[in-house]
N, C-alpha and C positions, 0 to 999 in steps of 0.2 A: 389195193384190192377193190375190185368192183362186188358189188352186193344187189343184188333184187330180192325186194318184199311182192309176192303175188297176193294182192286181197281181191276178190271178187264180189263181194257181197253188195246189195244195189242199195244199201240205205246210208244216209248219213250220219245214224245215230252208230249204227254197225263201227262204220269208219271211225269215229273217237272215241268208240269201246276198244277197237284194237291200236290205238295209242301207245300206250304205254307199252307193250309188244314190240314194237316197231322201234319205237326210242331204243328197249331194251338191246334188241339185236346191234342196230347203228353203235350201243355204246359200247357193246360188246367187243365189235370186230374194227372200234374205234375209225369209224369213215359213214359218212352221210351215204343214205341208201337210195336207188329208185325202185320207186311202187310203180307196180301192175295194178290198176283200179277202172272201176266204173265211171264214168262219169258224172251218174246218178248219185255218188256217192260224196262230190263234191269238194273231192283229194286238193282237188289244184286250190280251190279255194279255202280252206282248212287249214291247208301247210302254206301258205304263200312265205309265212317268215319263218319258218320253220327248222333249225340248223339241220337237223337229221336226216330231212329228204331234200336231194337236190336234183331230183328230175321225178316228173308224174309221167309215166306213158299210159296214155286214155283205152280203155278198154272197151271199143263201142262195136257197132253189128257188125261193120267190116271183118273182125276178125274173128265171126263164128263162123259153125259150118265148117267143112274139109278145106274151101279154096282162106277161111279165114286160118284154121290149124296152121299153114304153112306159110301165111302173109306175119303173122304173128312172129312164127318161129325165124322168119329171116331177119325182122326186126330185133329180134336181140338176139340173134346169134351177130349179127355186127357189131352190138355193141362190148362181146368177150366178155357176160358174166362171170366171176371167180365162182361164186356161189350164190341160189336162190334158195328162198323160205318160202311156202307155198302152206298159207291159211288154208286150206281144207284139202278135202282127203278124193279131190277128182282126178283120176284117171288122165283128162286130157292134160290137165294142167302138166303132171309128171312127164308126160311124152313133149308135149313140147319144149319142156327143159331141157330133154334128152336133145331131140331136135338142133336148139340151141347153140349145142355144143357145151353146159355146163358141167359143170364134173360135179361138185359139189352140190347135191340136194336134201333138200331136209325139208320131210311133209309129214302131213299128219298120216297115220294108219289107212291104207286106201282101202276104200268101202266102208268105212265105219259106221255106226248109226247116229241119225242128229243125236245130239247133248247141248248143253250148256255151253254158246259162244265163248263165256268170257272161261270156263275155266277149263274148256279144250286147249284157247288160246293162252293159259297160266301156264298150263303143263307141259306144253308144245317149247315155249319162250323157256322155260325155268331149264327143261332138257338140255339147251340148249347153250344158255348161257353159264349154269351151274347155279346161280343164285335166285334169290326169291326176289319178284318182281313185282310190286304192290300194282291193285288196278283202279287207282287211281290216273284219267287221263289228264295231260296238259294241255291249253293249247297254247300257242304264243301269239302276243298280237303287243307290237310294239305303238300304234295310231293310238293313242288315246285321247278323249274328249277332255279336254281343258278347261272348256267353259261350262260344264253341270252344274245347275244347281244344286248344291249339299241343302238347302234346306226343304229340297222336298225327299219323299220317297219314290222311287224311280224302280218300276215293275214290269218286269218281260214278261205279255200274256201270251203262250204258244199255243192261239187257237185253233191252226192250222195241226191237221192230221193226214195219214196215207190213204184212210176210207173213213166213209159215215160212222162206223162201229167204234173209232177208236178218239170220235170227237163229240167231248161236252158240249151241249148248246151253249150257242154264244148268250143266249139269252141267261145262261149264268155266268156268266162271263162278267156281263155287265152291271147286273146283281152285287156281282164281288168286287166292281168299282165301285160300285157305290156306293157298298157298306164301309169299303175303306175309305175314303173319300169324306167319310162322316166324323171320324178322328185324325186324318193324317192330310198334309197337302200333297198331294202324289202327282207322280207323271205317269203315265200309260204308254205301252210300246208293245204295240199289236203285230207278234211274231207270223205273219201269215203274206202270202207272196200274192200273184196278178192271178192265179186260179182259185183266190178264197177271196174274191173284191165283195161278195155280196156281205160275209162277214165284218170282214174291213169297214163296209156302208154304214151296216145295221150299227156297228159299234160307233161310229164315228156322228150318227145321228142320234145320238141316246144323248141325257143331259151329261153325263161325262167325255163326250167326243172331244170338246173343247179342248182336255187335258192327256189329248193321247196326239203319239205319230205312227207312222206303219212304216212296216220293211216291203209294200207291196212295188217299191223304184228301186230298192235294193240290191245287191247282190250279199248272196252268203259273207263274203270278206268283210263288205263296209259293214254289216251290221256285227261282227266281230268286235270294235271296239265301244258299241251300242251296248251292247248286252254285259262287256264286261263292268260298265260300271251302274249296272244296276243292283239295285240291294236283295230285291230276289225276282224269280221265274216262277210262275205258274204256267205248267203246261201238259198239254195231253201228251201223252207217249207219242212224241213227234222227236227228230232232228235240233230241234232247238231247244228242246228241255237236256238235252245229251252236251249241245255247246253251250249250254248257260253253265251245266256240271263243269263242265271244263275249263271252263275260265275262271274260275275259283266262285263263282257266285251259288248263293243258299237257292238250293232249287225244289219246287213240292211238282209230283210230276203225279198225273191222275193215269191209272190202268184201267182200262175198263174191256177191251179186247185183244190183250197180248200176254209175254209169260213173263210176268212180271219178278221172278226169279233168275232171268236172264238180264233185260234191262232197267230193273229199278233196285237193285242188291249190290250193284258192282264200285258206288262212289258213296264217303261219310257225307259229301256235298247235299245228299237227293234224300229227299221225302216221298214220302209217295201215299196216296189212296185209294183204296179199291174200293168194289161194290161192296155194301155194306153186304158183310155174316161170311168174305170170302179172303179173310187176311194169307198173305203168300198162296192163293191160290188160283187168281187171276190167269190166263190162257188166251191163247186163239180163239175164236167164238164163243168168249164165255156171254160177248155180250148186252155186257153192265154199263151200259152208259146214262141209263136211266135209274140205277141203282145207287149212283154217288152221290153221297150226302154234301149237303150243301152248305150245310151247320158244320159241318166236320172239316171240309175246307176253308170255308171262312174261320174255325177257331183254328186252322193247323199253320195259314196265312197271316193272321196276327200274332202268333206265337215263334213265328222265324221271323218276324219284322222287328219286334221286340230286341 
């Protein structure tokens, strides 16, 4: 039986919320599936060792638009899906299934109104497979670091974000090295890529630089088994506070303009703080970046380090 998972959504963090979704189905119909995704979303790199997906097909501009409708649809009508699952409730998506040639589809309600990602996709998956699917994501990453010092404390900062509104000053950032840094011998690992260098800079010239490395040479994958063996993540509602959740590491993820009942609710892994006087009520434009207490994340960060 061939199977396609269609996920469209362009963010990274999106993509290891619908995790365990994806497992679920693959373990259902007992056969490794291929995703439909973004690019953006950084599929191929996420799942490299992944038993459940054995093919990513990129979903990039080529296949928008009418001439992409039908560039799309020729592509996997060759490859004889049995059956596709189809994460949201578009219209186009459904017809090019048709297109296709699959028989077997299964979508969400077409036209429905936004909800809650994770528990559209609970209810979608559970329909589905008949059982209860915990939303806890995994990821696998078999490359582990050998050589880590165990006698330090080793800390993912995700100071990297998708706009200005949803990122802490770095300048607390470093703040928060520092003050650990005063009890703990720590290492530092500045989660932010070649479009957050000025961050990277500032952190790396502050007197704790010394004791940091950056993912800004990195790809997604290598820093995969980076991050798993650190002891926690501090990060703004970014992609890599999502893969720190996922690797099993204790992670405090700061909300300050997103809905924070979507992605900071869905792992026992993830902590989280919002603007102060706004507990679970965090949103799109609430904000709060200037409203997170500092006191509050410095005791929430030594109290998961503990």
């Amino acid at each position: 039986m061939k199977v396609l998972v269609i996920q469209q959504r362009y963010g990274i963090g999106d993509m290891v919320i619908l995790l365990p979704y994806i497992h679920a189905i693959s373990k259902k119909f007992n056969t490794p599936i291929s995703l439909l995704a973004k690019e953006s979303s950084k599929a191929s790199d996420l799942l490299a060792e992944d038993k459940h997906v054995d093919e990513i097909i990129t979903l990039d501009k080529k296949k928008d638009g009418i001439n992409g409708f039908f560039k799309l649809s020729s592509e996997l009508k060759k490859k004889k899906f049995d059956k596709v699952f189809i994460f949201n409730s578009s219209l186009r998506y459904n017809l090019i299934a048709r297109f296709s040639g699959i028989k077997s589809i299964y979508q969400y309600p077409l036209f429905r109104r936004k909800d809650n990602m994770v528990v559209s996709a609970k209810i979608f998956t559970e329909s589905i497979t008949g059982e209860n699917v915990s939303t806890e994501p995994h990821l696998k990453v078999n490359n582990k670091n050998e050589n880590i010092d165990k006698r330090l404390k080793h800390i993912c900062l995700g100071v990297s974000a998708s706009g200005p509104t949803k990122r802490w000053d770095i300048n607390n950032y470093i703040k928060l090295s520092q003050e650990l840094a005063k009890t703990n011998k720590c290492k530092f690992y500045i989660a932010a890529g070649p479009n957050d260098i000025d961050l990277i800079n500032k952190f790396k010239d502050s007197d704790v630089g010394k004791n940091c490395e950056s993912f800004e040479k990195l790809s997604i994958e290598q820093t995969l088994p980076v991050i798993k063996n650190c002891d926690l993540a501090v990060c703004n509602d970014t992609g890599f506070a999502h893969i720190a959740c996922a690797l099993g590491v204790k992670t405090l993820t700061l909300f300050m303009d997103s809905p924070v009942m979507t992605y900071g609710k869905y792992s026992s892994r993830m902590s989280v703080v919002e603007p102060e006087g706004l507990e679970n009520q965090t949103v799109h434009n609430t904000l709060g970046k200037n409203s997170i207490s500092f006191n509050t994340v410095l005791n929430k960060v030594k109290e998961l380090l503990l």
